[in-house]
N, C-alpha and C positions, 0 to 999 in steps of 0.2 A: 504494500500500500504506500503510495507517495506521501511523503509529510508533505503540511504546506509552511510556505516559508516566512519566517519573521520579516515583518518588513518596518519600519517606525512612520508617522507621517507627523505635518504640524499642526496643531489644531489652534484657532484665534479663542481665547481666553473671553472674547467679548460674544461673539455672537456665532461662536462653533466651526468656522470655516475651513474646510480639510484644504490640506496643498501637501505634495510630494517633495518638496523641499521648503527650507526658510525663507519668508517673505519679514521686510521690513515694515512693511506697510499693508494688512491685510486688505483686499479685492473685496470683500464681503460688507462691511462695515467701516471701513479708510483709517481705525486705529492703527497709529503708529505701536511696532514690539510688543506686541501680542501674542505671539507666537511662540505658541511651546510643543516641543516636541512628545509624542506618543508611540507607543507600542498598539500597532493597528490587530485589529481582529483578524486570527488566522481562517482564511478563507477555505472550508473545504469543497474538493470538487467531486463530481457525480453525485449520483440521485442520493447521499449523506445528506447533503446542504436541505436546513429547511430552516424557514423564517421564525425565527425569536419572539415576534409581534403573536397577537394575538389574532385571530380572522374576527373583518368585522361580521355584525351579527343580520346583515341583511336587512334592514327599515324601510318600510316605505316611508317615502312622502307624505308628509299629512297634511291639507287647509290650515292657516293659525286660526279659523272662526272654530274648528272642530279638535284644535286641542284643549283638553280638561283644565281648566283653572283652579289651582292649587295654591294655596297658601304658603309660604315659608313657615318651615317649623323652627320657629328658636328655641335658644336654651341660653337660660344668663349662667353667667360664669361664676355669679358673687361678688362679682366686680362692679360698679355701677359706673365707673369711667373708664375701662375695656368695652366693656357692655355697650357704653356711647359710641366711640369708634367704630366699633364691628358695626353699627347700624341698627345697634337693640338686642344683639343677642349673638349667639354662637351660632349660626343654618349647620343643620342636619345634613352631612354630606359634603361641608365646604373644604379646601382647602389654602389656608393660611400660611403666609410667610412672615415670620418676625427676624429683624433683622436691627444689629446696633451693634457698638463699640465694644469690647471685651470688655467686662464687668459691668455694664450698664444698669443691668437686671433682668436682663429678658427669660434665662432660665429660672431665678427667686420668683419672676410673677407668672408665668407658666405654670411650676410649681403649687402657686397657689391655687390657682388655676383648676388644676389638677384636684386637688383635697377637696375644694368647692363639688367640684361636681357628681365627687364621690360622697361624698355628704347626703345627694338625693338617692341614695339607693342605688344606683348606676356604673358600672365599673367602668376605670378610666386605665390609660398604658401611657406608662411614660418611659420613653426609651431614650438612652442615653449610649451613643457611641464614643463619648470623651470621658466619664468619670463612673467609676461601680458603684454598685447597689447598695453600697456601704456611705458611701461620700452622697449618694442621692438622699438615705436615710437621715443621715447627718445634716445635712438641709432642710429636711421635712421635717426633723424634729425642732428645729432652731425657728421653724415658720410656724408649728405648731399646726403641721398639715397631717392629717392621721386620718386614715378611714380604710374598713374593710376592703373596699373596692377599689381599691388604689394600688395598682400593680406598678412595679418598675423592674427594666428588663436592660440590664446592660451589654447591647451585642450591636454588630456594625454588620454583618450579613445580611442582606436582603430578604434572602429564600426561609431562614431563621424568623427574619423580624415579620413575616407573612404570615408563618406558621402560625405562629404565638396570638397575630391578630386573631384569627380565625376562631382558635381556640378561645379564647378571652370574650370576644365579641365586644369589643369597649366601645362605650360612644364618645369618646374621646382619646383622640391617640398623638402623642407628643415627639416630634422626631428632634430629637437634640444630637449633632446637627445633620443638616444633609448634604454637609461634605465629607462628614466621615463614616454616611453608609456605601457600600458596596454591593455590586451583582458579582456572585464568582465566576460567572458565564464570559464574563470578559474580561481583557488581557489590560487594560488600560490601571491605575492606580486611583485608589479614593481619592472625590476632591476633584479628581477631571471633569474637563465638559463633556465626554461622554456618560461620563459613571453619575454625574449631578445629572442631569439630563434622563437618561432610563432610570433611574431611582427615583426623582419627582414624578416619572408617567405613570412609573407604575402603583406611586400611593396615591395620585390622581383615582385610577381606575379603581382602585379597592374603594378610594372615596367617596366613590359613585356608585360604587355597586353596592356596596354596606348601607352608607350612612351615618360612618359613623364620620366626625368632626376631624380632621387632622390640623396639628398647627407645626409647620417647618421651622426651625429655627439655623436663620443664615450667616455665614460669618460676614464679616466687609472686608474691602481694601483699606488701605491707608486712603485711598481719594475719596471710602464713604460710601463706597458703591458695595451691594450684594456680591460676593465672592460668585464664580460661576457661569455659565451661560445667560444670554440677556435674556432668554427665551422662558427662563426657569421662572421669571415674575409675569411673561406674557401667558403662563401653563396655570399659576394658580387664581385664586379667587380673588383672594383679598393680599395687598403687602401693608404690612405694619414697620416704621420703621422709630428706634428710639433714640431721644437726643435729648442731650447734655451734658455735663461736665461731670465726671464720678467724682471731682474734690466738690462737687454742691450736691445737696442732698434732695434735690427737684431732680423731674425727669418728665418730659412731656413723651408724647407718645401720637404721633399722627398715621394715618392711611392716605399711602399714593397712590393706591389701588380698591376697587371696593366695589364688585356686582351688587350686593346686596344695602349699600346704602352710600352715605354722603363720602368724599371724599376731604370735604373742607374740615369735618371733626378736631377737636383737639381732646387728649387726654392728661391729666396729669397725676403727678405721684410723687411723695416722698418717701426717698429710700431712709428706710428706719433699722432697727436689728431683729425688730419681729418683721421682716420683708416690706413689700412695695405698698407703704398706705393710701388710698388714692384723697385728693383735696380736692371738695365739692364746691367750696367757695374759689374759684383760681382768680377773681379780682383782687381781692382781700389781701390776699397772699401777693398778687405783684404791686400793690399799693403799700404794706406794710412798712417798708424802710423809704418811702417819699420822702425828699427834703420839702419843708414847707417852707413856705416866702423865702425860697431862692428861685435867683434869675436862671433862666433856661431851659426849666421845669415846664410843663405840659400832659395834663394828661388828657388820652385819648380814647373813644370805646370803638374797641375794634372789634370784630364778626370774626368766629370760627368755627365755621358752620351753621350751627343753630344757637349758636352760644354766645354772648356779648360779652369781651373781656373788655377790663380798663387795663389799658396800659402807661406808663410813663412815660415821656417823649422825652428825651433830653440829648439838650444841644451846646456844645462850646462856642466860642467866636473869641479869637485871637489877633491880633494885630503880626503875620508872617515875618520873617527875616530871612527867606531866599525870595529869588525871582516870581516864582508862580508859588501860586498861594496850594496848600495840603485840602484834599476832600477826602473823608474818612465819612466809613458809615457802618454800622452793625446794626443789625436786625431790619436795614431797609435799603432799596438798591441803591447803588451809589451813582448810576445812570440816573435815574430821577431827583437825587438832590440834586444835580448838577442843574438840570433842566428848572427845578425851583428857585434855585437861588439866580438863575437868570431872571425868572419872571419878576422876584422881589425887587432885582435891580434895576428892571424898563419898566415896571408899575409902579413899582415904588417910590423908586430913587433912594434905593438903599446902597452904601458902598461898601463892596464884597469883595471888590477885583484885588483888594491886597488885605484880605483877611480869611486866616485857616480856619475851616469850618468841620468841627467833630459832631457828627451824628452818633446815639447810643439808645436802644430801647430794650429799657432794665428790665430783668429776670430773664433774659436769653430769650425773649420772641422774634421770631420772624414776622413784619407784616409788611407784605405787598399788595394789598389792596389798595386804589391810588384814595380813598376815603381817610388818609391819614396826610395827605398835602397840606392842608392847615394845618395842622397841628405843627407839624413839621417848618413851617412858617413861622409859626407862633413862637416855638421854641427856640430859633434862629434870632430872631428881631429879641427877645426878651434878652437872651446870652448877648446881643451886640451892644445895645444900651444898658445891661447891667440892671434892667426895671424888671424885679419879680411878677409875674401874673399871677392873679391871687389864686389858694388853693381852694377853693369855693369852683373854678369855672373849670369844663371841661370845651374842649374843641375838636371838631369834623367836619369837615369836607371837603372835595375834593378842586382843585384849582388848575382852571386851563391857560393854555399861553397866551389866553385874550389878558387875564389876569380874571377870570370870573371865576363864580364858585359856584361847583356842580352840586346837584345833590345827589344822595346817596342811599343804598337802599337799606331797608329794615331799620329809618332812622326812629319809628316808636322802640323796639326794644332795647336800643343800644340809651336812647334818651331815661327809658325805665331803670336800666342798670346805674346809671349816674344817680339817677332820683335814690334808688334803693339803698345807693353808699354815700349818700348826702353831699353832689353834689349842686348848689343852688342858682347858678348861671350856665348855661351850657348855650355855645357860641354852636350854628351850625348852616347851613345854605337857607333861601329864602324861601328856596321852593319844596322843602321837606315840612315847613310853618305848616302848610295847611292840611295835611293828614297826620297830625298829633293833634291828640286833645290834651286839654290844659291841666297842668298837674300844679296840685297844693304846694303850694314851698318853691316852686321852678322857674325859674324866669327865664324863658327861651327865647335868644336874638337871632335874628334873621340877618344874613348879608349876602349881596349880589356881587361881591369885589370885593380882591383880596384887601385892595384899600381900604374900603368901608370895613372889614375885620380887622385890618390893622386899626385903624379908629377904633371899632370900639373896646377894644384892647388896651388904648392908650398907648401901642406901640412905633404910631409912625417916626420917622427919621426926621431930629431936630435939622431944620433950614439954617443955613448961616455961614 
């Protein structure tokens, strides 16, 4: 009988691309050194050879008036800010990616996760290809996660981690992680884009035939990215990914992906020693260290998702000593303050051309909704004169290169959040006045121009 012959090929690390030699620049996807090499599947010949895949199962075609309309089944995790992200609950048969920095928490809230579910009488599997059933215990005891139905399986086999499903029958099954399960069917090493690629398909398909809940757990790159094939987020349902600093004890947690409900979600969490506690209130919490009556301060109520956070706006304004003045920004694009601080300076008449300008929005948020331009104005002008805006007022809306001000949408809740945390001025477009109704204690100002907002601010640019 002929052996067949080892041969290696290169596969692109981003989005799977075979080539029979090194390429610099993958043909598939245009990343630059991407390219690693493989030990290809040994191909045999004659009637041996048969396909690895599964046959499909032959479907007709159906009308969508004449398919059955079915509810999603959820199942809450215990968590009531996972619960918000997923879209309300856990769907019966979905398959999830959680993905974040080494230690972030994604296996401590998993974990949890896990105990929760077994809690309703329901057996759960958590499988762990990095750490034994001993160091899983040792976690679960420190979280104070204990239930009969709470199985944990320390193995990186595929064909193993099937069996066991099968037998168990969990309605929740936790793959920690899914670069270091393997198929022994193939020559390639765990962690490749083959081996992540057929090991996502295949807990895909058990996902869907079972029912029961699977949740991946992915590692990243240093540039932030899911470890693995790009295809491996295009295969599941939902991706979850977690952000923060492990030296701060917050962790938010949003969906970039999400058949079953919103993507704009936010979650958050502090990490404690009894695991991931989640905070209900997350205004409170990113208003709590606000400086009060200092200059450059602003706060703002931003949307995420269904959820109105206050955030803090805060801005520097320095007199530069190189040629070109510094633009610096964290948590908002640094393309758009560019484009603001233009419009302050031909609506205005404010002078910026030789002043560095630090953009900062406290507790690590990200907002890119353009609903934060004033504010982001306001915090600008305040830092440049040195004049506090008082901690009473909040500000929104959004500002065009006419210098106008747009309004913005969902401005009753975002107005209600302010009201609820007592603020009693709240600065915002003209044209958001007339779908709010008038709230006790509020005194809501209307402006058509970033001008007219700088007036009523009392921020314009002294003349002279």
């Amino acid at each position: 009988m002929k052996m067949a012959k080892t041969k290696t090929v290169y596969v692109c690390a981003e989005c799977g691309y075979e080539a029979p030699k090194w390429l610099g620049k993958c043909p598939g996807c245009g990343q630059w050194n991407t390219m690693a090499e493989q030990i290809a599947e040994p191909v045999q010949e004659g009637p041996q050879r048969r396909n690895r895949r599964a046959p499909g199962r032959d479907v007709a075609a159906v009308r969508i008036d004449q398919v059955p309309e079915e509810q999603l089944a959820r199942r809450s995790c215990g968590i009531g800010e996972l619960d918000r992200v997923l879209g309300g609950g856990i769907v019966d048969g979905s398959l999830v990616l959680v993905g974040g920095d080494p230690g972030i928490g994604k296996s401590t809230l998993l974990t949890q996760v896990c105990a929760n579910v077994a809690r309703t009488q329901v057996p759960v599997l958590y499988v762990s290809g990095e750490e034994s059933a001993r160091q899983i215990r040792m976690r679960a005891n420190r979280l104070g996660a204990q239930g009969s139905g709470f199985f944990v399986l320390s193995e990186n086999d595929m064909t193993v981690i099937e069996k066991r499903i099968n037998e168990i029958d969990p309605a929740v099954v936790v793959i920690d992680s899914i670069q270091t399960v393997y198929r022994p069917d193939m020559a390639s090493a765990p962690g490749s884009v083959s081996q992540v690629r057929e090991c996502a398909a295949q807990l895909l398909r058990m996902a869907k035939s079972s029912g029961c809940s699977t949740f991946l757990v992915g590692h990243v790159t240093k540039e932030g990215a899911i470890a693995g094939p790009r295809v491996l987020e295009h295969m599941v349902d939902a991706v979850l990914y977690f952000e923060g600093d492990r030296q701060h004890q917050y962790r938010l947690l949003r969906a970039t992906k999400n058949r079953f409900g919103s993507v704009n979600e936010l979650g958050m969490f502090e990490m404690t020693s009894e695991g991931m506690a989640e905070v209900s209130n997350v205004s409170e919490v990113l208003l709590s260290e606000r400086a009060h009556n200092a200059s450059g301060c602003v706060v703002m109520p931003a949307m995420e998702g269904s959820r109105p956070l206050l955030t803090d706006v805060q801005a520097l304004v320095a007199t530069t000593v190189f040629g070109n003045p510094r633009r610096m920004a964290s948590g908002v694009d640094q393309g758009r303050l560019a484009l603001l601080l233009a419009v302050m300076e031909k609506r205005c008449g404010y002078r910026l051309y030789d002043r560095d300008v630090y953009i900062n929005i406290a507790g690590g948020l990200n907002v890119t909704e353009p609903a934060a331009d004033l504010a982001l104005c306001a915090a600008v002008a305040s830092s440049m004169q040195n004049r506090a805006i008082g901690a009473e007022w909040a500000v929104i809306g959004e500002v065009g290169l006419a210098g106008e001000i747009r309004a913005v949408p969902q401005a009753d809740r975002r107005v209600s959040e302010c009201a609820r945390l007592g603020f009693s001025n709240i600065l915002l477009p003209k044209g958001n006045l007339r779908g709010i109704k008038p709230m006790e204690g509020v005194q809501m100002t209307g402006a058509d121009t970033l001008y007219q907002a700088m007036s009523c601010l009392s921020l314009l640019p002294v003349r002279g």
